[in-house]
C-alpha positions in Angstrom: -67.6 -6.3 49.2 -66.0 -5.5 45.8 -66.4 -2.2 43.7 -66.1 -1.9 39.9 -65.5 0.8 38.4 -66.7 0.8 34.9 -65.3 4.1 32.7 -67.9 5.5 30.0 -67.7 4.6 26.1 -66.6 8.6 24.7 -66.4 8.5 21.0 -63.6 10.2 19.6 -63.8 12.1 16.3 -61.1 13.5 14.6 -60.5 15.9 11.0 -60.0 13.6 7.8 -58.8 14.3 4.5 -60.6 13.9 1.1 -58.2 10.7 1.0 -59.9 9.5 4.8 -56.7 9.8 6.9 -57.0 11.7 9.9 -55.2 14.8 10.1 -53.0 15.0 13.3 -52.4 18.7 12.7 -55.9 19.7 13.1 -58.3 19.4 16.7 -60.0 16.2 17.6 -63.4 16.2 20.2 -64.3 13.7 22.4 -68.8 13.2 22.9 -69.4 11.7 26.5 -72.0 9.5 27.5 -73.9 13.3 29.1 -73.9 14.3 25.2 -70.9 16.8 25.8 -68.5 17.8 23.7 -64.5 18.5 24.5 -61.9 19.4 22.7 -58.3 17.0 22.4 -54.9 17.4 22.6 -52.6 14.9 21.4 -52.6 12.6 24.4 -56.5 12.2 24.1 -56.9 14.7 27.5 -59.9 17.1 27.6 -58.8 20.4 27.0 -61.0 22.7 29.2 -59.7 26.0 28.1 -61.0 26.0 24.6 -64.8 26.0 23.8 -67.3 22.8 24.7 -70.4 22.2 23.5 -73.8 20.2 24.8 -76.1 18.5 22.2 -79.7 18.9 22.8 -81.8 16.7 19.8 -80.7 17.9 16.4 -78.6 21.0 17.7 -75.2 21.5 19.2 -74.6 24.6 21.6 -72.0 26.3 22.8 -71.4 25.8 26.7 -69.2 27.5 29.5 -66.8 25.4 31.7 -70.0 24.9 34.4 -72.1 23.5 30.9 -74.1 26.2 30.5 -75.3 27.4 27.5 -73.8 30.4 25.8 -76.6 32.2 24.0 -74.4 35.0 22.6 -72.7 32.1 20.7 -74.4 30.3 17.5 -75.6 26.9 17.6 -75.2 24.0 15.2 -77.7 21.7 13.5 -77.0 18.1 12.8 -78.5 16.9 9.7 
């Protein structure tokens, strides 16, 4: 009996100039396949201590470490 693993497609996005080039100096967030959102360090690692968001529709929230929302926090709207 064999096992695969197959690892999840995250999207990366990162900070860009006016020019298009990223911008290694500022935070870059990884979106899972569960519609969360982490922030990067340099190596591409989740970093858990700094605030993750969940997208539900056309907003993003602010979440807690167990993925609940934070309602004392504002929410984003993706246009």
């Amino acid at each position: 009996m064999f096992v695969f693993a197959v690892q999840a497609a995250d999207k990366r996005v990162y900070s860009t100039d006016s020019m298009g080039k990223r911008q290694y100096n500022k935070p870059s967030y990884i979106i899972t396949d569960n519609k969360r959102i982490y922030e990067t360090d340099l190596n591409g690692k989740k970093r858990y201590d700094k605030q993750s968001y969940r997208i539900e529709g056309d907003k993003i929230f602010p979440t807690d470490l167990m993925g609940r929302r934070q309602y004392d926090k504002p929410a984003f709207e993706v246009e």
